[in-house]
C-alpha positions, 0 to 999 in steps of 0.5 A, spaced: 626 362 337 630 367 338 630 374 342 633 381 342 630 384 347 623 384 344 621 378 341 625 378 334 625 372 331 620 367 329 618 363 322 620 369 317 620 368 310 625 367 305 630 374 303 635 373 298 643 374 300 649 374 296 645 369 292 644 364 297 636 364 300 636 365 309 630 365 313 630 373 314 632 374 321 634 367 323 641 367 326 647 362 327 645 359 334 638 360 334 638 358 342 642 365 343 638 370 347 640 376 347 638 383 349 640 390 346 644 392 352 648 386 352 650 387 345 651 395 347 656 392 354 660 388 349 661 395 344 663 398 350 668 393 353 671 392 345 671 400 344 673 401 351 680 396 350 682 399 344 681 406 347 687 404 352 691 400 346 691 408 343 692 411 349 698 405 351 701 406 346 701 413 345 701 419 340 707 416 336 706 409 335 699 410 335 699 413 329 704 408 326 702 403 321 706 397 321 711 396 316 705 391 313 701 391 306 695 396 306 695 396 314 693 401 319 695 405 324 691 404 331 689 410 332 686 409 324 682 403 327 679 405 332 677 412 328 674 408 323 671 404 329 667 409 331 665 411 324 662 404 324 658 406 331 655 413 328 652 409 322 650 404 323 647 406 331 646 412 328 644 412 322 640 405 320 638 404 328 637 411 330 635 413 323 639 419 325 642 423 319 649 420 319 655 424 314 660 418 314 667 420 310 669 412 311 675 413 307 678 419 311 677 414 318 683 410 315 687 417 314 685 420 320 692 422 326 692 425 331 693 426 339 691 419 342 687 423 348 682 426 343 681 420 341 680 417 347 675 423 349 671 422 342 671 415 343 668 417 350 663 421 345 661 416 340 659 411 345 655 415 350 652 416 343 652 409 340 648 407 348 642 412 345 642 410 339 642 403 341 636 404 346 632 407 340 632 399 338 626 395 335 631 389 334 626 387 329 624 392 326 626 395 319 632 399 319 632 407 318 634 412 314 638 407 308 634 410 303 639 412 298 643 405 300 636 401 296 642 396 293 644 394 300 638 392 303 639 385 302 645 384 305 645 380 312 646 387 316 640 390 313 635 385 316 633 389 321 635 393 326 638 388 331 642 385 325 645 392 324 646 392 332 650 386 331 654 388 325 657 394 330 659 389 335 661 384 329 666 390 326 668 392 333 670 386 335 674 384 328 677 390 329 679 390 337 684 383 334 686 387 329 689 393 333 692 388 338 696 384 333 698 391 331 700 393 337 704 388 338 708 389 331 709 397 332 712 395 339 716 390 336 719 394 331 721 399 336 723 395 340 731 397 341 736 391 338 
């Protein structure tokens, strides 16, 4: 069995994903035991080292994107990071009325300090949607996304929280290979 916090997993019934049957609620590793708060201090601690990538870099490199196909700058990455965090903490835990313009998330520029402070912001946030969680519990607030409902992040509350740290995480790799591009490239000779 695997917990979150409540007990969360037991012997559930099959649900449908991506075509393929899953045992509803079952995980990768079913050792894992895991709590809400632990899953909110690694949010904290990816969204917190991405937060010093944009402010390091300051307002010019932060807001470049790498002379790569369909890339982002870092400060994009993590403003759409943040966005991650408002609707699934918010939106689908919390069940919070979240309006989400996620393509204007990878558009977004701006001063680095703002977004440090909204970064601050949305955490806070994310901390008190988070301990609203029934990790068991069926997600809120999705009713217009019906047709998502069987994908693996739909599953519960704690497959959302999960889903935040998954994105964060994918993200915080992202935004240090960017880094090291930007300062490459503008690096003299």
């Amino acid at each position: 069995m695997l917990h979150y916090g409540k007990s969360l997993l037991t012997e559930s019934p099959k649900t449908p994903y991506r075509g393929r049957s899953v045992t509803a609620g079952v995980g990768h590793d079913v050792l894992v035991d895991i709590s809400v708060d632990a899953v909110v201090s690694y949010v904290d601690r990816a969204v917190d080292q991405m937060t010093e990538i944009v402010t390091g870099l300051g307002d010019d490199l932060a807001n470049r994107k790498p002379a790569l196909p369909g890339a982002n700058s870092p400060y994009a990455i993590l403003r759409h990071c943040l966005g991650v965090m408002e609707f699934w903490g918010g939106g689908v835990v919390a069940g919070r009325e979240v309006i989400r313009d996620r393509p204007a998330e990878f558009r977004a520029h701006g001063p680095a300090a703002d977004l440090a402070a909204a970064a601050r912001k949305a955490l806070d946030q994310f901390r008190a949607d988070a301990a609203t969680a029934d990790f068991a519990g069926p997600v809120r607030g999705v009713a217009e996304r019906k047709k998502d409902l069987f994908e693996l992040e739909f599953t519960s509350q704690g497959h959302a929280l999960l889903h935040v740290l998954e994105e964060v995480t994918q993200h915080l790799g992202q935004m240090e290979l960017t880094r090291d591009v930007l300062r490459a490239a503008a690096a003299p000779g």
